[in-house]
N, C-alpha and C positions, 0 to 999 in steps of 0.2 A: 224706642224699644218695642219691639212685636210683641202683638196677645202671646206668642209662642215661650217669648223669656218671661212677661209677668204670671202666668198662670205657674209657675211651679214655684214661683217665691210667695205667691197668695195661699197656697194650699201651707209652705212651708211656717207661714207666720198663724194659719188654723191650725196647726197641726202643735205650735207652743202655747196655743191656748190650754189645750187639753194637758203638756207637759207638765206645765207651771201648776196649775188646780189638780193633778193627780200628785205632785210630788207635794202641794201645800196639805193633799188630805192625810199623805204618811206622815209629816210633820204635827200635824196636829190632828194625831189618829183618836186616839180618847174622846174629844169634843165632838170630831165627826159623827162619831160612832154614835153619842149621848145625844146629838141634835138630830140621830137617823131614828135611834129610838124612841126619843121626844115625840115625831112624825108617826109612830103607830108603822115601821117597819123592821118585819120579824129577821131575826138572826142577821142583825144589821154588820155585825163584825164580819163575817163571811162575804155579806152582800158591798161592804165598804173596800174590801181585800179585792173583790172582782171588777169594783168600780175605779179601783186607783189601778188596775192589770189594762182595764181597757182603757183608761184616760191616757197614759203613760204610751203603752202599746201603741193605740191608733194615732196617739201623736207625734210619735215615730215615725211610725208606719206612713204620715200625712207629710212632715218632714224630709224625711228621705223618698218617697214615693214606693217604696217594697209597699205591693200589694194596698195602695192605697185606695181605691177603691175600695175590698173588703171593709176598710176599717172606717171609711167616711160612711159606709150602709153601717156599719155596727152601731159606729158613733151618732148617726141619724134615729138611728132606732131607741139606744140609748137615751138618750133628749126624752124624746114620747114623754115618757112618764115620771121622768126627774124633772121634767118643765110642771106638769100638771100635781104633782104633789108637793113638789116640794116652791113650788111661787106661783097659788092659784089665789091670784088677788082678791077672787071674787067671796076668799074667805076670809080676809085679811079685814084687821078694824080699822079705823081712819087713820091712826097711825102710821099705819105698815102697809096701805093699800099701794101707794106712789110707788114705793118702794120694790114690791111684789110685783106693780103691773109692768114694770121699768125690767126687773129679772128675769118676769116671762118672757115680755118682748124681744128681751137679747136674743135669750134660749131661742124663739122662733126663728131668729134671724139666723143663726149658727148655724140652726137643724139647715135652715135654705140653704146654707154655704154647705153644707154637707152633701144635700141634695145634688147641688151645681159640682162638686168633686164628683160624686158619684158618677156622675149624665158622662160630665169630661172622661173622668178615667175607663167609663162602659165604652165610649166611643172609641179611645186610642186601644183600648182593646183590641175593638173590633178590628182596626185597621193594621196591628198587628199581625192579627189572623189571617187576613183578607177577605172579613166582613164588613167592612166598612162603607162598603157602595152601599150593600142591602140595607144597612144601618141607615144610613144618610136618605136612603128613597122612603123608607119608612118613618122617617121623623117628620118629613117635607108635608 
């Protein structure tokens, strides 16, 4: 099988990540919300409502490939600061450090796979367009 077929089935099994954790936070909205507020973030209800739109969203969008770039830059971006508050080991007490350091690390890894969509779907872009030589001379 060519990089050409697995690269859309790898973006489509990133893009259930987000599914499944956006539709587990409407499931269990309360909790989230209470464990967002716990974390010392304001108007979490609002901020949880935008976080299941983009979870949900980009992982469609990662899924099907509509606009999937957009939503791997969103969802890259998103990461940043739900890795760093919400599983920063280096606050965490002995209990929970394993734990936290194992959660960041994922996150890290994801944001990379986000990355790696992003680069991909920036280039089939370009080639799209018929920028894609100048793309490719410029990466080189």
């Amino acid at each position: 099988m060519s990089t050409t077929k697995l690269y859309p089935i790898g973006r489509a099994l990133a893009g259930i990540l987000f599914i499944v954790s956006g539709i587990g936070k409407v499931l269990g909205f309360s909790g989230v919300a209470a464990w967002m507020n716990s974390a010392g973030i304001p108007a979490a209800g609002v901020l949880l409502v935008l976080t299941i739109l983009l979870e949900v969203g980009g992982g469609l969008a990662l899924v099907t490939g509509y606009q999937a770039r957009l939503a791997a830059l969103a969802l890259a971006l998103f990461l940043v600061p739900v890795t760093l508050i919400f599983h920063g080991f280096w606050h965490a007490d002995a209990a929970e450090f394993q734990n936290q350091l194992n959660h960041f690390l994922k996150n890290l890894s994801i944001l990379g796979g986000m990355l790696v969509i992003f680069g991909i779907e920036q280039e089939r872009a370009a080639v799209r367009t018929g920028k894609g030589a100048a793309l490719r001379t410029h990466a080189a």
